[in-house]
Backbone as CSV, one residue per row, in Angstrom:
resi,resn,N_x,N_y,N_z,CA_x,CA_y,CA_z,C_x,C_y,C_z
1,UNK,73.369,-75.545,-125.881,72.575,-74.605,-125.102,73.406,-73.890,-124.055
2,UNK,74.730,-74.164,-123.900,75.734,-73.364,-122.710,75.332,-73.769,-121.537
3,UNK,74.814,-75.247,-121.370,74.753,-75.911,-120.156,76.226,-76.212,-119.944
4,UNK,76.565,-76.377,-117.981,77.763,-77.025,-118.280,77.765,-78.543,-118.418
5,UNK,78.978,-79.152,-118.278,78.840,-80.414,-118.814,79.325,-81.040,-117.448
6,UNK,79.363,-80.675,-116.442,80.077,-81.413,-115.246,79.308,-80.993,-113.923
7,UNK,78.918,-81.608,-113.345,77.956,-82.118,-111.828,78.505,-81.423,-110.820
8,UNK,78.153,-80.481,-110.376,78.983,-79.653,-109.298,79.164,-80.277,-108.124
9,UNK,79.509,-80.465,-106.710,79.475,-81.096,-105.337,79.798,-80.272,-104.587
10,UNK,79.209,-78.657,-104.115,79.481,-78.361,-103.246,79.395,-78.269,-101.753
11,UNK,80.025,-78.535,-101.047,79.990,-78.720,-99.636,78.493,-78.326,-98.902
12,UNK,78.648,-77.684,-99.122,76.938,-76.884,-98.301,76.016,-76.202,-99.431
13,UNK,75.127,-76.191,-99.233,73.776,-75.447,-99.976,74.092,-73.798,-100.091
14,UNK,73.794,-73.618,-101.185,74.074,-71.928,-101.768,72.894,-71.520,-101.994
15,UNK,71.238,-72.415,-102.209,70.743,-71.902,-102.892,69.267,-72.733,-102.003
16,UNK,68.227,-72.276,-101.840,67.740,-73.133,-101.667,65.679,-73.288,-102.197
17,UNK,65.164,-74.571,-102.878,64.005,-74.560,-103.508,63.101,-75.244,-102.862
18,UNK,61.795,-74.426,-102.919,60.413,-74.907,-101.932,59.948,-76.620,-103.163
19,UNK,59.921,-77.294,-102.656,58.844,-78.597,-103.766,57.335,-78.422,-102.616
20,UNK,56.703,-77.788,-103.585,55.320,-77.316,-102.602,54.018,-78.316,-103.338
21,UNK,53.997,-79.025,-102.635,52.652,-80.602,-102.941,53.463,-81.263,-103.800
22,UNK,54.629,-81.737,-103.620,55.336,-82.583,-104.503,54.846,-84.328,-103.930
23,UNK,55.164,-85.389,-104.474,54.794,-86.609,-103.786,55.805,-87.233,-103.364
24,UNK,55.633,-88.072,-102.699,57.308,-88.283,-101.623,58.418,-88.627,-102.854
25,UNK,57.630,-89.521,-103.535,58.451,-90.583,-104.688,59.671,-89.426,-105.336
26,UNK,58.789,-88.443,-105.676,59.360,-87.483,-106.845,60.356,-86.403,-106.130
27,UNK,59.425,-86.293,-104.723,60.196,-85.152,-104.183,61.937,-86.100,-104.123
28,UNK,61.686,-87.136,-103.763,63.578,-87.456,-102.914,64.196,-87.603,-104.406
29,UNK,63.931,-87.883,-105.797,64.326,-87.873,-106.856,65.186,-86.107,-106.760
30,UNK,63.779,-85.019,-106.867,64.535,-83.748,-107.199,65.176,-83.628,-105.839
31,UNK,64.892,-83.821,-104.556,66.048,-83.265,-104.072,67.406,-84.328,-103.794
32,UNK,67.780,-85.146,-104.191,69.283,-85.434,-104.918,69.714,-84.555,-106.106
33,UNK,68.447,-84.468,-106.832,69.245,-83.695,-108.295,69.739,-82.607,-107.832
34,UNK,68.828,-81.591,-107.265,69.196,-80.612,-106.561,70.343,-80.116,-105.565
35,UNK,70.542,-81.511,-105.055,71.646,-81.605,-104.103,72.830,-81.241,-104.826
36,UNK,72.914,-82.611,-105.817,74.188,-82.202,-106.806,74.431,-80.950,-107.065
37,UNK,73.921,-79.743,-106.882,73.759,-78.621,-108.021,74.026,-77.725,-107.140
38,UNK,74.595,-78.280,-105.180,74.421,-76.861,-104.529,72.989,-76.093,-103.968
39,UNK,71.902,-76.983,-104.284,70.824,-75.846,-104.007,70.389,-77.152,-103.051
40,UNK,69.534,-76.804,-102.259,68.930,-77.676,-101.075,67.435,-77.313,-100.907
41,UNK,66.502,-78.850,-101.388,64.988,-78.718,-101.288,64.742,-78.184,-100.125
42,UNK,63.785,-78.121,-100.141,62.724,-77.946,-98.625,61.437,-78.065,-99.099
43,UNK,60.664,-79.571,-98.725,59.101,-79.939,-98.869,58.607,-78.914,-98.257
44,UNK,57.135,-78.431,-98.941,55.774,-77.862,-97.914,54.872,-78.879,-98.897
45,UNK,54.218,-78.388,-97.746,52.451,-78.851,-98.309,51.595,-77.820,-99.533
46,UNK,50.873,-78.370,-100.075,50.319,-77.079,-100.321,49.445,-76.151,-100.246
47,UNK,49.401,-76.503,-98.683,48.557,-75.339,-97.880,49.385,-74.276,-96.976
48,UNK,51.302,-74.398,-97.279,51.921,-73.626,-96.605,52.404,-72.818,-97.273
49,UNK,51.217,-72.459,-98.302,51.867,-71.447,-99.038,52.590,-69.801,-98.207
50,UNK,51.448,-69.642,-97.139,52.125,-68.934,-96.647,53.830,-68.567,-96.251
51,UNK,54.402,-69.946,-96.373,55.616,-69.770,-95.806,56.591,-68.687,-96.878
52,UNK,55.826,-68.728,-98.512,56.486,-68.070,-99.779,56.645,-66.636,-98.949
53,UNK,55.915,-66.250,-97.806,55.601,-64.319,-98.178,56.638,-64.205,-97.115
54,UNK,57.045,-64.987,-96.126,58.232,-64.641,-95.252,59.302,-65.218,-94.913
55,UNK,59.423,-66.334,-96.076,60.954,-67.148,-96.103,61.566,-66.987,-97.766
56,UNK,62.734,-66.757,-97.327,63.249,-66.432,-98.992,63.497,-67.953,-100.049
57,UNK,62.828,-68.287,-100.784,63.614,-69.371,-101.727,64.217,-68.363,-103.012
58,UNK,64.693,-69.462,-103.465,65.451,-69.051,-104.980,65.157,-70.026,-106.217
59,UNK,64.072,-70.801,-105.668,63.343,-71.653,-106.710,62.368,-71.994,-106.024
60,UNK,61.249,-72.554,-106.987,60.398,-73.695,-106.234,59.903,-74.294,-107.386
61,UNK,58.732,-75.526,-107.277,58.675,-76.806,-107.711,57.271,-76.960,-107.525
62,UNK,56.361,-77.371,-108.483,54.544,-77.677,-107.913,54.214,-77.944,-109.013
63,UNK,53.481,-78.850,-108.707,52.620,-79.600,-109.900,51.607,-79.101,-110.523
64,UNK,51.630,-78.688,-111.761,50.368,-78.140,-112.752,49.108,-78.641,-112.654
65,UNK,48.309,-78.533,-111.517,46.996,-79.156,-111.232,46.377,-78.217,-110.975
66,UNK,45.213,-78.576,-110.281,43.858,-77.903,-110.053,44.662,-76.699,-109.258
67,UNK,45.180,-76.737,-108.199,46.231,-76.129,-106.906,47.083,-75.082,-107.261
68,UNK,47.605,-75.099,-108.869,48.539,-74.024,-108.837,48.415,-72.903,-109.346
69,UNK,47.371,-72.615,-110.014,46.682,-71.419,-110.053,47.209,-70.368,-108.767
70,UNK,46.303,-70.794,-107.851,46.558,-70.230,-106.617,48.155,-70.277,-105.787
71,UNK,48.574,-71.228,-106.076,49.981,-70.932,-105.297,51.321,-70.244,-106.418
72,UNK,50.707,-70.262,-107.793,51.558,-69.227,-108.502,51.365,-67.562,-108.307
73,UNK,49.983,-67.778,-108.159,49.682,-66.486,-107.539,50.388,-65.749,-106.239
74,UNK,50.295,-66.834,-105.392,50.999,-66.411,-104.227,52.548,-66.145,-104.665
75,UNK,53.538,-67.086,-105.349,54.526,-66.870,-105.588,54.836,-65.512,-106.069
76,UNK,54.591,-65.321,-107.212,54.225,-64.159,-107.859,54.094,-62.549,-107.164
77,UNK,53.451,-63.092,-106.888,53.030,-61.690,-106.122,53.507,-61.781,-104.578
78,UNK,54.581,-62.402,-104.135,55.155,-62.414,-103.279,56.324,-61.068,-103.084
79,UNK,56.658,-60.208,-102.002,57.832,-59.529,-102.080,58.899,-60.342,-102.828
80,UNK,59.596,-61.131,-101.619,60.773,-61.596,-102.108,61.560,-62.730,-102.752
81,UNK,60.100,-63.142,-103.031,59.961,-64.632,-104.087,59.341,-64.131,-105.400
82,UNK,59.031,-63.441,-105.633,58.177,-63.109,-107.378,58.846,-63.267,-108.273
83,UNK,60.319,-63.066,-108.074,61.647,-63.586,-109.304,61.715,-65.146,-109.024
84,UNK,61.661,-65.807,-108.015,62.490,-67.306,-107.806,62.176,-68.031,-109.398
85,UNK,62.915,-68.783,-109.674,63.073,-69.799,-110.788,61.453,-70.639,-110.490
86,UNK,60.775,-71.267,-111.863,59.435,-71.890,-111.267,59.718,-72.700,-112.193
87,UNK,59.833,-74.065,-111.111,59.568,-75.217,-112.074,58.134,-76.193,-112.116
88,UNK,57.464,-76.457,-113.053,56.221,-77.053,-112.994,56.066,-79.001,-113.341
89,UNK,55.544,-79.603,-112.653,55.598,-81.151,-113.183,54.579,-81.105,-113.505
90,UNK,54.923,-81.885,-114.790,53.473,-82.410,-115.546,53.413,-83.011,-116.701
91,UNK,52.414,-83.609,-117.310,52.678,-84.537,-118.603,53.214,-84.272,-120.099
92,UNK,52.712,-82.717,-119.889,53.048,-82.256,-121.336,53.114,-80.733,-121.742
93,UNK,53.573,-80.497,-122.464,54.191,-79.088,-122.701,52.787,-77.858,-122.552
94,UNK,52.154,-78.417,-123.467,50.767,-77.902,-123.218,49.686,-78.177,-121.811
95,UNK,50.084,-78.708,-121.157,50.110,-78.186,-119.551,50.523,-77.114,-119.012
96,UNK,51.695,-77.501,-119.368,51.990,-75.640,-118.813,52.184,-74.683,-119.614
97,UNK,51.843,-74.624,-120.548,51.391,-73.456,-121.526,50.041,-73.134,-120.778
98,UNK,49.135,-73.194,-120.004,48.183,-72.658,-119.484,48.740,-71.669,-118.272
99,UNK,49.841,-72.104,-118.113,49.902,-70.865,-116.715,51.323,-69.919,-117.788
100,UNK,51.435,-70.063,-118.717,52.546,-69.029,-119.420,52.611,-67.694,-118.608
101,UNK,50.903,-66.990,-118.218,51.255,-65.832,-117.529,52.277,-65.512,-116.506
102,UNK,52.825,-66.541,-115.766,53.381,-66.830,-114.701,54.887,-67.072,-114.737
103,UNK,54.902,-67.330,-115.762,56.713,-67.446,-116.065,56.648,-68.649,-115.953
104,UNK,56.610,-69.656,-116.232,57.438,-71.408,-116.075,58.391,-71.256,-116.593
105,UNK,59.646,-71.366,-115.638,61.031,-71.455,-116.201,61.164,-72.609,-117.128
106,UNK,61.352,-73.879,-116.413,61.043,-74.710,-117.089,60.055,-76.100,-116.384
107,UNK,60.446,-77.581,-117.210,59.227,-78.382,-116.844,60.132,-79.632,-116.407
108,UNK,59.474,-80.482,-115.678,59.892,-82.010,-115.373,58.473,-83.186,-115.731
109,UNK,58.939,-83.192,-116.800,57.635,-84.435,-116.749,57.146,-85.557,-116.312
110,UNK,56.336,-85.790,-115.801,55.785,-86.907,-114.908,55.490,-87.763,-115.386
111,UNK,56.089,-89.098,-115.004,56.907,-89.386,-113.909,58.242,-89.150,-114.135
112,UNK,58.654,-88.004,-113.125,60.052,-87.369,-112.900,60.825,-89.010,-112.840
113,UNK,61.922,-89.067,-113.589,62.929,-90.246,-113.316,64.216,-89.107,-113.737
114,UNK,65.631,-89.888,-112.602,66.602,-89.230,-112.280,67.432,-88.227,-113.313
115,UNK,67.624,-89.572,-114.646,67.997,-88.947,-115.575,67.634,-87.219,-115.896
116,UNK,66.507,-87.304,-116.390,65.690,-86.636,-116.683,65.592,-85.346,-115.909
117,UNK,65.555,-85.494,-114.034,66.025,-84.464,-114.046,67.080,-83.756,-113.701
118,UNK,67.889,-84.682,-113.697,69.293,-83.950,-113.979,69.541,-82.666,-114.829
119,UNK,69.328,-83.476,-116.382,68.994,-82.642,-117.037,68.656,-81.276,-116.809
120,UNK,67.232,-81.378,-116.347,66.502,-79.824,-116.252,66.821,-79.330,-115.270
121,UNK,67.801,-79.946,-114.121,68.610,-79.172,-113.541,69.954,-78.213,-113.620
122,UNK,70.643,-79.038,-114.715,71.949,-78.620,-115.117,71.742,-77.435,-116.344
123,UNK,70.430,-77.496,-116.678,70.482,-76.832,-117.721,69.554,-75.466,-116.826
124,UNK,69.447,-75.310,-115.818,68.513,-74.203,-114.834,69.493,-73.668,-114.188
125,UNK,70.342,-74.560,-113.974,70.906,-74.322,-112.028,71.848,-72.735,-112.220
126,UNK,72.385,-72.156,-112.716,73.300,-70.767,-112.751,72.143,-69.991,-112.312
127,UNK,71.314,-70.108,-113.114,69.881,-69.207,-112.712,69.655,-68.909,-111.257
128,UNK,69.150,-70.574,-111.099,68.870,-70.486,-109.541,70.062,-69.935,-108.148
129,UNK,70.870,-70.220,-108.606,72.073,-69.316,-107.485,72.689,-68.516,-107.692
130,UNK,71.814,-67.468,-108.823,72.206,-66.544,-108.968,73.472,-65.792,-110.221
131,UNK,73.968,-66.979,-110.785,74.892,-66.532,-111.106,74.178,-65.510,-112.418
132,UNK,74.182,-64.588,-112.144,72.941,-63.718,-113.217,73.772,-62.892,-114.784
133,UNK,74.783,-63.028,-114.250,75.627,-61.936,-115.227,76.490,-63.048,-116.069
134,UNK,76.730,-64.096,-115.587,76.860,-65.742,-116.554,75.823,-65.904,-117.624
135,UNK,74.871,-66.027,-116.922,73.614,-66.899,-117.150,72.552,-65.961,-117.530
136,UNK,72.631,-65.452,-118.952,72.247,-64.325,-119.973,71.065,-64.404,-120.582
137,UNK,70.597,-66.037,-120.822,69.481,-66.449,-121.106,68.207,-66.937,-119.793
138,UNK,67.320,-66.662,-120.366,66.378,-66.443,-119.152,65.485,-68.115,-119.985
139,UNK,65.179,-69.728,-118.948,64.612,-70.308,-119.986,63.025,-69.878,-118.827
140,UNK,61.752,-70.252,-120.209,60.868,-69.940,-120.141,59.879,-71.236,-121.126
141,UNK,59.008,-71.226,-120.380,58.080,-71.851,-121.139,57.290,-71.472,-121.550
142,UNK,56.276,-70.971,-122.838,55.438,-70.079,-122.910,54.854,-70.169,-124.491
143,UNK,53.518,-70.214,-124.971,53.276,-70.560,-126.426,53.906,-69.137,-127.548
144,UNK,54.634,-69.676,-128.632,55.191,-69.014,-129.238,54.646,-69.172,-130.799
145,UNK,54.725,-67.821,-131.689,53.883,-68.129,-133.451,54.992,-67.353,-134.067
146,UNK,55.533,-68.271,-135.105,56.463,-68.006,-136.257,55.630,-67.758,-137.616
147,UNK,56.084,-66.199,-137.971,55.319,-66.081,-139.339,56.558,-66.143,-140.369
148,UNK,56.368,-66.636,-141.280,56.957,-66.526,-142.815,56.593,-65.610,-143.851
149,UNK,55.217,-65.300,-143.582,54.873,-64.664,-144.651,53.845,-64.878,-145.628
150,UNK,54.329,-66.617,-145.184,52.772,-67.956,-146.246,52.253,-68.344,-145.150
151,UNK,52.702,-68.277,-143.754,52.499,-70.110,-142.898,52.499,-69.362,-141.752
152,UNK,51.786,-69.892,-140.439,51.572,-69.299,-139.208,51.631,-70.359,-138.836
153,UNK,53.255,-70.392,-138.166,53.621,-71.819,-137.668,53.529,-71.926,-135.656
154,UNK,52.727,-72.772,-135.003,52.721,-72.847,-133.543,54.384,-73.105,-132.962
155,UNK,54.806,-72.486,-131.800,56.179,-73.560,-131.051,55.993,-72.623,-129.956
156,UNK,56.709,-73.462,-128.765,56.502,-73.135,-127.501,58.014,-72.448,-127.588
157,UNK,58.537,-71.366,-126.040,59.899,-71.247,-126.058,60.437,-72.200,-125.341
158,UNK,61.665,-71.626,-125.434,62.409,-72.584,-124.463,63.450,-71.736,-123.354
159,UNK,64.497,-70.491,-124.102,65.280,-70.007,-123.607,65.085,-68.492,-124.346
160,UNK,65.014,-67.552,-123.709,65.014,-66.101,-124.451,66.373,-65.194,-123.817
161,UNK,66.770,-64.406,-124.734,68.366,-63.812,-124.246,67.549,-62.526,-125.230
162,UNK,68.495,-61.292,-124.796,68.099,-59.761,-125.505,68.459,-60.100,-127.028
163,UNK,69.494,-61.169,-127.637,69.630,-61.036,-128.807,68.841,-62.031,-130.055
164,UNK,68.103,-62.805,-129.027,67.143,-63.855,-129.785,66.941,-64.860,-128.903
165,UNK,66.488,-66.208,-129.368,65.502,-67.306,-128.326,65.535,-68.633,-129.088
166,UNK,65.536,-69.909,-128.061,65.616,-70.869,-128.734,63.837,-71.579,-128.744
167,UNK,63.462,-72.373,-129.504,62.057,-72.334,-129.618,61.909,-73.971,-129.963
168,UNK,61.048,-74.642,-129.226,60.654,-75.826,-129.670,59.285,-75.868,-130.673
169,UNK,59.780,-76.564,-132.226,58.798,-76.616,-133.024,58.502,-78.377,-134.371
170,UNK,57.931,-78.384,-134.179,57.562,-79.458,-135.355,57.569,-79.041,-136.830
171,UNK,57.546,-77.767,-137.230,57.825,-77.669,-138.577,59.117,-76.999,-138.880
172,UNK,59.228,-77.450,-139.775,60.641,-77.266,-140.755,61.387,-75.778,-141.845
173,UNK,61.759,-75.254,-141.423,62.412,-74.000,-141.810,63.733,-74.025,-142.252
174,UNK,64.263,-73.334,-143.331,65.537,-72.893,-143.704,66.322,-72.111,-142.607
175,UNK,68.092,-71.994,-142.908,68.609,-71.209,-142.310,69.147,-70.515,-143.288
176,UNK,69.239,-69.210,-143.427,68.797,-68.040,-142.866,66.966,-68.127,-143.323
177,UNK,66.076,-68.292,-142.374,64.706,-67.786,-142.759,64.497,-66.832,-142.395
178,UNK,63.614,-65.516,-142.769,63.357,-64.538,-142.060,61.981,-64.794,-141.360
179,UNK,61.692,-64.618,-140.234,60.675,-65.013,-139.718,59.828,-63.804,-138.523
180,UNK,58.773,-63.465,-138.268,57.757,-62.982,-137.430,57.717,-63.463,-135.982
181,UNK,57.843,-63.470,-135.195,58.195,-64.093,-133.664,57.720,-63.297,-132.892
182,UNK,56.122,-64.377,-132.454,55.507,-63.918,-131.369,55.151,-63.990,-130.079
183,UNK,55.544,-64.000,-128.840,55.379,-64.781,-127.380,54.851,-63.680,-126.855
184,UNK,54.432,-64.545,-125.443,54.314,-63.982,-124.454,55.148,-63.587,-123.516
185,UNK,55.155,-62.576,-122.505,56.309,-62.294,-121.432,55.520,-62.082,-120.213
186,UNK,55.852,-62.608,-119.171,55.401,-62.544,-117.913,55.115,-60.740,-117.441
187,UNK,54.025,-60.495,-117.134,53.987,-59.099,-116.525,54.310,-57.999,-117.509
188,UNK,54.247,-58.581,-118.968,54.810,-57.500,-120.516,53.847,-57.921,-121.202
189,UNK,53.256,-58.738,-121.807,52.430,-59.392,-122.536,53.104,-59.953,-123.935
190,UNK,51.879,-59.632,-124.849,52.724,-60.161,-126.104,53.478,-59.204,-126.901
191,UNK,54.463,-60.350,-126.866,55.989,-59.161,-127.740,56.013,-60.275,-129.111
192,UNK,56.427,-58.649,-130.096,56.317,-59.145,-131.626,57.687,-58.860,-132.265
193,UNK,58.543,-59.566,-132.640,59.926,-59.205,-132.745,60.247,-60.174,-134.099
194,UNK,60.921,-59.047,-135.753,61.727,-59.807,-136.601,62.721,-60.360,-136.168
195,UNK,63.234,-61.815,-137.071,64.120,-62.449,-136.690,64.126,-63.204,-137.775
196,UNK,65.774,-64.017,-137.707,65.750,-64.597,-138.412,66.949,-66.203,-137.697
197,UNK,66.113,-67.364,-138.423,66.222,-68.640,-138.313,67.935,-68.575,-138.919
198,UNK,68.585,-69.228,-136.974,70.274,-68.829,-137.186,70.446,-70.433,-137.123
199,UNK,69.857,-71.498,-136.602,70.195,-72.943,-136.339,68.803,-73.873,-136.174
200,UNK,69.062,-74.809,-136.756,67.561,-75.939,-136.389,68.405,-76.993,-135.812
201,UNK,67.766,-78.143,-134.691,68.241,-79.579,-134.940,66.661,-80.129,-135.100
202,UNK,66.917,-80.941,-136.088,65.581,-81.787,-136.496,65.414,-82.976,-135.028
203,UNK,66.424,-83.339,-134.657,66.036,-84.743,-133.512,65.069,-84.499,-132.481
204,UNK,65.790,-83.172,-132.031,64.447,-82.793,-130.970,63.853,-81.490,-131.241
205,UNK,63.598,-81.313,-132.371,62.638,-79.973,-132.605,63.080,-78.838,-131.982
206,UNK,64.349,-78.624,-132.155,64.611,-77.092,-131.711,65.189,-76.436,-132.795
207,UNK,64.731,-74.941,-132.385,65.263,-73.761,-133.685,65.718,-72.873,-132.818
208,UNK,66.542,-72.291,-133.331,67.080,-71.157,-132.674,67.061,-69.870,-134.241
209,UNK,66.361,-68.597,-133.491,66.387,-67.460,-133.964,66.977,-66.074,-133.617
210,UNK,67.313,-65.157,-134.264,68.453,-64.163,-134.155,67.236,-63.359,-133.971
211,UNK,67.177,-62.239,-133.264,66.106,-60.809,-133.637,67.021,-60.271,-134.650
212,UNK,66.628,-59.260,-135.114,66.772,-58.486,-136.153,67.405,-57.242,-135.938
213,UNK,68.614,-56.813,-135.322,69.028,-55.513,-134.737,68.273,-54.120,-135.132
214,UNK,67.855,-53.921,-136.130,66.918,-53.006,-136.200,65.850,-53.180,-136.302
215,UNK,65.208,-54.179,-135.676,63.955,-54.022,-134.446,63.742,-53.471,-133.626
216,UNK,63.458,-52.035,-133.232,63.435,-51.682,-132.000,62.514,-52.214,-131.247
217,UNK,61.588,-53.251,-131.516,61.215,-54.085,-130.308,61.425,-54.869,-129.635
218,UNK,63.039,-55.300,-129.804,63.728,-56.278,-129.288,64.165,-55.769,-127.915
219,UNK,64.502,-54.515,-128.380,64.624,-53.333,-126.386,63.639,-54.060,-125.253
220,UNK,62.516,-53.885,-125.733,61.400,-54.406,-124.766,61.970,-55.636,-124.106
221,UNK,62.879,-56.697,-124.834,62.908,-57.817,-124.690,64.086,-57.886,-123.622
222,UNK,65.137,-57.105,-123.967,66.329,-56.619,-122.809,65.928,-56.337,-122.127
223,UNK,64.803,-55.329,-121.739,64.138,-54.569,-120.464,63.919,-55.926,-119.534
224,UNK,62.662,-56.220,-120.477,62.322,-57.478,-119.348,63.413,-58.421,-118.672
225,UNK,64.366,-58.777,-119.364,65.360,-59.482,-118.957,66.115,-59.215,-117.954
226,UNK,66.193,-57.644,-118.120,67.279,-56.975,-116.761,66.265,-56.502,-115.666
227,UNK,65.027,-56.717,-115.965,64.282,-56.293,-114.973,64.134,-57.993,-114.161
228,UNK,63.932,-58.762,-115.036,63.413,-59.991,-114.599,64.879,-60.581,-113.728
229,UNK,65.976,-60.575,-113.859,66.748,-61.075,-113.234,67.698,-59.699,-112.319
230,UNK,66.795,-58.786,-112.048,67.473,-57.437,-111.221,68.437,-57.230,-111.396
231,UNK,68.998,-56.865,-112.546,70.159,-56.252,-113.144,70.313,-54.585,-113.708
């Protein structure tokens, strides 16, 4: 996935993420992970949402409950937070496939343990500090439909780039397949883009697909990208 493979330690914070109604347990978990990575938590409650509309983060962190409706909203539609990275905790993928409108970068599942989010840190963190012109793929969580032609297969995404996307799925496809690829995009809606099946790993259900260069609806998909990371 072009994660790196080595734990950064830099001296001071470059970057820094709101954990807004996090629980103590979980919060001191992500902010070590975080630490490692250069970026530096900062707890609120989640009644300070206000603090999103006049302090800058470059990520934040909130649990997929009754509560985040409303404080994605606020994020969102914040001046200078509406881009920050959004990470969501929760049990299962289809949790946060309910707020897809919203962008979920990505997820930590509950109960957050260290390992774990290391992980979804190392595989986020360029994002979050910016490094934007590195870090080409935008990850996203969001329900995704693969057509064949016979079969209208469900998978969520995972990572989308202007030249194709990696996709978590339970059914089984050839490489080269030609395939129908349908998601959602934050603030674009649903985008419909040919492609074709460039890599599978069966262990953990990931596929990776190519768009189709003469798709011209794959443009749409660059737009959003250079719009979404202000490029």
């Amino acid at each position: 996935m072009g994660t790196p493979a080595t734990v950064l330690r830099p001296e001071k914070a470059i970057a820094m993420v709101a954990l807004i109604g996090v629980d103590q347990a979980t919060a001191a978990v992500l902010t070590e992970s975080f630490r490692l990575f250069g970026i530096q938590a900062v707890p609120l409650q989640a009644g300070e949402t206000e603090r999103l509309q006049r302090e800058k983060f470059h990520a934040c962190v909130l649990p997929l409950n009754d509560a985040a409706e409303n404080i994605l909203s606020v994020v969102r539609g914040s001046g200078s937070n509406r881009h920050v990275v959004v990470y969501g905790i929760c049990s299962s993928l289809q949790q946060a496939m309910r707020y897809s409108r919203f962008g979920i970068n990505a997820v930590f599942e509950h109960p957050v343990d260290r390992h774990a989010a290391l992980r979804v840190v190392r595989f986020t963190y360029l994002l979050v500090v910016h490094e934007l012109r590195r870090y080409v793929r935008v990850p996203l969580v969001s329900r995704a439909m693969l057509e064949t032609g016979t079969e209208r297969l469900p998978a969520s995404t995972v990572e989308i780039s202007a030249g194709g996307m990696s996709l978590r799925s339970a059914s089984r496809f050839s490489v080269p397949q030609a395939v129908l690829v349908t998601f959602e995009l934050p603030n674009l809606g649903q985008v419909s883009v040919r492609a074709v099946v460039s890599w599978m790993r069966h262990d953990d259900e990931m596929i990776g697909v190519r768009f189709e260069p003469a798709d011209e609806r794959r443009r749409a998909v660059r737009q959003w990208i250079d719009e979404y990371l202000e490029i």
